[in-house]
C-alpha positions in Angstrom: 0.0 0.0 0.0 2.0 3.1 -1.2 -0.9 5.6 -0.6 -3.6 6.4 1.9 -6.2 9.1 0.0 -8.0 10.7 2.3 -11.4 12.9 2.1 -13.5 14.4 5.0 -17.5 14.6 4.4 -20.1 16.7 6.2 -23.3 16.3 4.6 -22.2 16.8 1.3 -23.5 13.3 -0.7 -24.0 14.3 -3.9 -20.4 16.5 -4.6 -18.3 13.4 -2.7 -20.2 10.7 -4.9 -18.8 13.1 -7.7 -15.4 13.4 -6.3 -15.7 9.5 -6.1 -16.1 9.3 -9.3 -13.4 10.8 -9.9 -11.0 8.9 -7.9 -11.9 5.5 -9.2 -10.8 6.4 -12.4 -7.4 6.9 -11.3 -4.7 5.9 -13.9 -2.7 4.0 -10.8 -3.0 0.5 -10.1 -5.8 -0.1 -7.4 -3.1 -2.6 -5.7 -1.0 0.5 -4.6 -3.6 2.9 -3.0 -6.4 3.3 -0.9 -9.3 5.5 0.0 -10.6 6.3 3.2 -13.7 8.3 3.6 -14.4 9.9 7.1 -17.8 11.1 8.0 -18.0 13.7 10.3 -21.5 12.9 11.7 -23.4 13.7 8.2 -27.1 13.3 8.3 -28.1 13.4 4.7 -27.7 10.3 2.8 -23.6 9.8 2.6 -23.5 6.9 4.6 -25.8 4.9 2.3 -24.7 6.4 -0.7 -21.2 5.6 0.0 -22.1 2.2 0.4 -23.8 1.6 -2.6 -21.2 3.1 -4.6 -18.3 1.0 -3.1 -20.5 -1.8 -3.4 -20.4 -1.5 -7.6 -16.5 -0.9 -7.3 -14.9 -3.6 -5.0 -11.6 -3.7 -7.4 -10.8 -0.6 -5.6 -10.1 -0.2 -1.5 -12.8 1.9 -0.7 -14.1 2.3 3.0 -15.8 4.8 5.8 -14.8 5.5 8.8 -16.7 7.3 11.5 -15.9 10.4 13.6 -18.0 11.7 16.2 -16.3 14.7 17.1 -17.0 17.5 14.9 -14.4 19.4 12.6 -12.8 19.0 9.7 -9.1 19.1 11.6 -11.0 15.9 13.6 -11.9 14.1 10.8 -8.8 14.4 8.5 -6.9 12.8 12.0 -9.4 9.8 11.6 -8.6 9.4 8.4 -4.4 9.6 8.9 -5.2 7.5 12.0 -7.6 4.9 10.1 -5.1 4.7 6.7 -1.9 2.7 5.9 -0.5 4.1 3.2 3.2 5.2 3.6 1.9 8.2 1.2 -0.8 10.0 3.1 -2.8 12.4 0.4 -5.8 14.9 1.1 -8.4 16.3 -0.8 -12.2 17.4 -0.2 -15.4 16.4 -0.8 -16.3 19.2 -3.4 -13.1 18.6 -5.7 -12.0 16.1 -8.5 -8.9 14.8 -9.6 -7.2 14.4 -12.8 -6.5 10.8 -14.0 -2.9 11.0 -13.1 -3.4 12.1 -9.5 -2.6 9.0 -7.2 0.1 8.0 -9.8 1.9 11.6 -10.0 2.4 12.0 -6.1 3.3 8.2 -5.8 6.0 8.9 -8.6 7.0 11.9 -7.1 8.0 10.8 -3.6 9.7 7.7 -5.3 11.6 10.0 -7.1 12.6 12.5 -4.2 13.4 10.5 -0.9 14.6 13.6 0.3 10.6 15.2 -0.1 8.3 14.7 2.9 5.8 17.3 1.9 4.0 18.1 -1.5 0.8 20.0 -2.9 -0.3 20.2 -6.4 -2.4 22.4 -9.1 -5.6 23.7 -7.7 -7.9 24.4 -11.1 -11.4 26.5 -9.8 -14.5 25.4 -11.7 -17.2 28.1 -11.4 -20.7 26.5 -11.7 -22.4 29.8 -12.2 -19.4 31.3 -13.9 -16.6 33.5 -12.0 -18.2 36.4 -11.0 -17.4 40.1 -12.0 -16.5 41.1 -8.6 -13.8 38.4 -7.7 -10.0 39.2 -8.1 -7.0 37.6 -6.9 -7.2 38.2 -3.0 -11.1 37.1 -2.3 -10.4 34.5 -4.9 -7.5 32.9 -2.9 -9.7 32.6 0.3 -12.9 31.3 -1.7 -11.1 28.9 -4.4 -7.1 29.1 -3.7 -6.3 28.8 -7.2 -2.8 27.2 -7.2 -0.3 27.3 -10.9 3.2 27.8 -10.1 4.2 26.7 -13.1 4.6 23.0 -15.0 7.7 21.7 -13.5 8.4 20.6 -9.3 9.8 23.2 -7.6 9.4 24.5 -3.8 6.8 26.6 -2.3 7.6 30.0 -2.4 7.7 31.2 1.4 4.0 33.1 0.6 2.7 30.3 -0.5 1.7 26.9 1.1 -0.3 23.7 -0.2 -4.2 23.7 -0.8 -6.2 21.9 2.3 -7.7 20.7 -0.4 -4.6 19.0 -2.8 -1.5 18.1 -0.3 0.6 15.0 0.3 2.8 13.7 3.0 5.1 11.2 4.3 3.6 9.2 7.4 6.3 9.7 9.4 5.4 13.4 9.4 3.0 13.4 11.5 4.8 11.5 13.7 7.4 14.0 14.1 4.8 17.4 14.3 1.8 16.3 14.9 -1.5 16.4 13.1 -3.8 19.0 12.3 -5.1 21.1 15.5 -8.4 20.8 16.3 -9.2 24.2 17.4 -8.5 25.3 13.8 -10.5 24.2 10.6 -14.0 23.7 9.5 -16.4 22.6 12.4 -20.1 22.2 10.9 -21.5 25.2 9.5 -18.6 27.1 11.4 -16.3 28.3 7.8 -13.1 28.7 10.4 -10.0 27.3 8.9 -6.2 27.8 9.1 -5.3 24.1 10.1 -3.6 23.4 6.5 -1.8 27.0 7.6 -0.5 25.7 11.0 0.4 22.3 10.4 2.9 23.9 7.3 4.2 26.9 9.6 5.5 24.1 11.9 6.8 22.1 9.3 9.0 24.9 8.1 10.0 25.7 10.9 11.7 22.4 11.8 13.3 23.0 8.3 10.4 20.7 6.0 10.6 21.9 2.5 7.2 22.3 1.0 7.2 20.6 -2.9 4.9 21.9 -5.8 3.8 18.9 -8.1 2.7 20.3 -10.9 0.5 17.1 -11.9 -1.2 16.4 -9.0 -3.8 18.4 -10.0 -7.8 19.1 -8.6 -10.3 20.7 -9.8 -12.5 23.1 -7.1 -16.0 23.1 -7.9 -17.4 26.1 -6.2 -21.6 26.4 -6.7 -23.5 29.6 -6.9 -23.9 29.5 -3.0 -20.8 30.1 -2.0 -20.2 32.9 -3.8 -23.5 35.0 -2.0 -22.3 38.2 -0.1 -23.9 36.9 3.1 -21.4 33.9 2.8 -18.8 35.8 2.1 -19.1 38.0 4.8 -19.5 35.1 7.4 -16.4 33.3 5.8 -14.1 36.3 6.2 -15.4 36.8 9.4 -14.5 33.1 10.7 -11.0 33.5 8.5 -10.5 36.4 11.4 -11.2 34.4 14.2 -8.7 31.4 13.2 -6.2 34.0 12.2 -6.3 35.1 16.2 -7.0 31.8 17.7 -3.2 30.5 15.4 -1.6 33.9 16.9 -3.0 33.2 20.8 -1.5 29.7 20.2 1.6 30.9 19.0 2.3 33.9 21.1 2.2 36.0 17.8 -0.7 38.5 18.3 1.6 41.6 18.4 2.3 40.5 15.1 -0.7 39.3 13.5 -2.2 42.7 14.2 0.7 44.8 12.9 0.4 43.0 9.7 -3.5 43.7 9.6 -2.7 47.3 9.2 -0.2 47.3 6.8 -2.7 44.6 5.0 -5.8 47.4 5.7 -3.3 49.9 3.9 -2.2 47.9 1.0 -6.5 47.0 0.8 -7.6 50.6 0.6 -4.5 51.4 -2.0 -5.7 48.2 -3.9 -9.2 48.9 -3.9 -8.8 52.8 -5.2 -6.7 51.7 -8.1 -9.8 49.4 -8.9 -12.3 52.0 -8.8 -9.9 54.3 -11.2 -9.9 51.2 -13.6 -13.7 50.9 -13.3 -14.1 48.2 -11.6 -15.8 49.2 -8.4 -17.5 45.7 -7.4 -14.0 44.3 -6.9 -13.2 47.5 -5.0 -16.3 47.1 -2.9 -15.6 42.9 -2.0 -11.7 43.4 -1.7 -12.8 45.7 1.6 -15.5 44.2 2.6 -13.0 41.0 2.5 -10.3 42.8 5.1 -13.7 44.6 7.0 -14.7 41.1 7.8 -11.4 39.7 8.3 -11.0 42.2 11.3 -14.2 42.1 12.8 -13.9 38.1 13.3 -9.6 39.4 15.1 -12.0 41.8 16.8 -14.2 39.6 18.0 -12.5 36.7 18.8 -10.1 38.4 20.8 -12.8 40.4 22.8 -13.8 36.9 23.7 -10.6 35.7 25.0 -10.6 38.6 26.9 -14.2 38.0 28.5 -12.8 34.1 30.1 
């Protein structure tokens, strides 16, 4: 068993059986990989769904695996937990994978002994079509688009891999850990930042963070995630993982310093858009940071209140 795929559900059915679909026509030999679905307490119809689907593909080692506590962070430790793959790989429920996926990231840390950490192309599908008001910064938070380019190379320090498209060696999480479960998805909570921590202690123990080119997913991303109310809630819950990571970490001096020169570099941004006549992006760019701060704001007025 060279690798362990991993994918985290919350009632989501219909998109994983899609993403399943996806993964069983993998170009890799089913011999070398599995598939281990967590559910993370879903009460629509994944349970029986899954079950009917890996009933009609038994070449292929796919299973469920239960977690009761709730949070993404949770369930992707099930799944490392529950696996046996001496490749661990991650994606999500709402994503799916070119043919080559499995076999690219199996071939890659054949290749590279010296690689414990990878991530891959992130494509963004727009069911409704990308909308007029998105631009690069709302567009990394909603989507993360990720092209560095066609060949492996590192991570550029401002970059890290997609929650959604990353690869490691087992024995990584035996030296830092797993994802922390105060951070990340929790229901219909949209906190996150887990992907974010896990790599900032990577690095910092001197892990090098490889781009696979190959390894590619594609994000589908429906109309209703891209609704203003949505929006706002997400970069409000962005805010509050952003100060819950700094708390941790003993880094709030610096998380808000950077706010402000990020509040700055916003309002310059969003004043060149509205001279180029293209006020909705102005007008979600700063609604993005607005939001961003009110969930700092908020969560660290609550710290304060224990």
């Amino acid at each position: 068993m060279k690798l362990s795929l991993i994918i985290a559900t919350y009632n989501r059915s219909q998109s994983l059986m899609r993403t399943l679909e996806s993964v069983v026509r993998q170009n890799a030999s089913p011999e070398e990989w599995e598939c281990v679905v967590v559910n993370n307490n879903s009460t629509d119809s994944t349970a029986a769904d899954f079950a009917s689907f890996a009933a009609t593909h038994r070449r292929f080692g796919l299973r469920m695996v239960d977690e009761p506590k709730q949070g993404l962070s949770n369930a992707r430790n099930c799944g490392i937990s529950n696996s046996s793959g001496g490749i661990v790989a991650i994606i999500d429920d709402d994503e799916t994978l070119a043919p080559e996926f499995i076999s690219t990231y199996i071939a890659f840390f054949d290749a590279h002994p010296e690689a414990s950490v990878a991530g891959g192309g992130v494509i963004p599908c727009y069911e409704s079509g990308r909308p007029k008001w998105m631009s690069p910064y709302p567009e990394r938070m909603i989507a993360n688009p990720i092209d560095l380019g066609g060949r492996v190379c590192e991570f550029p320090k401002s970059r890290v891999p997609a929650g959604g498209n990353m690869a490691f060696r087992r024995e990584v999480f035996t030296r830092f850990g797993m994802f922390n479960p105060a951070l990340g998805r929790n229901g219909e909570a949209l906190t996150g930042g887990e992907e974010t921590d896990l790599f900032a202690r990577l690095r910092e123990g001197g892990v090098a963070l490889y781009y696979v080119p190959h390894a590619a997913i594609f994000h589908h991303i429906p109309a209703e995630k891209l609704t203003r109310e949505r929006f706002d809630r997400q970069c409000f819950d962005v805010g509050r993982s952003k100060y819950i990571r700094a708390a941790a970490n003993g880094n709030v001096a610096a998380l808000l310093a950077d706010e402000r020169w990020k509040r700055v570099f916003t309002f310059v941004l969003a004043a060149c858009y509205c001279i180029a006549l293209h006020p909705a992006k102005a007008e979600w760019l700063v609604a993005m940071r607005r939001g961003i701060g009110a969930g700092i704001a908020a969560q660290a007025a609550a710290k304060d209140a224990l």
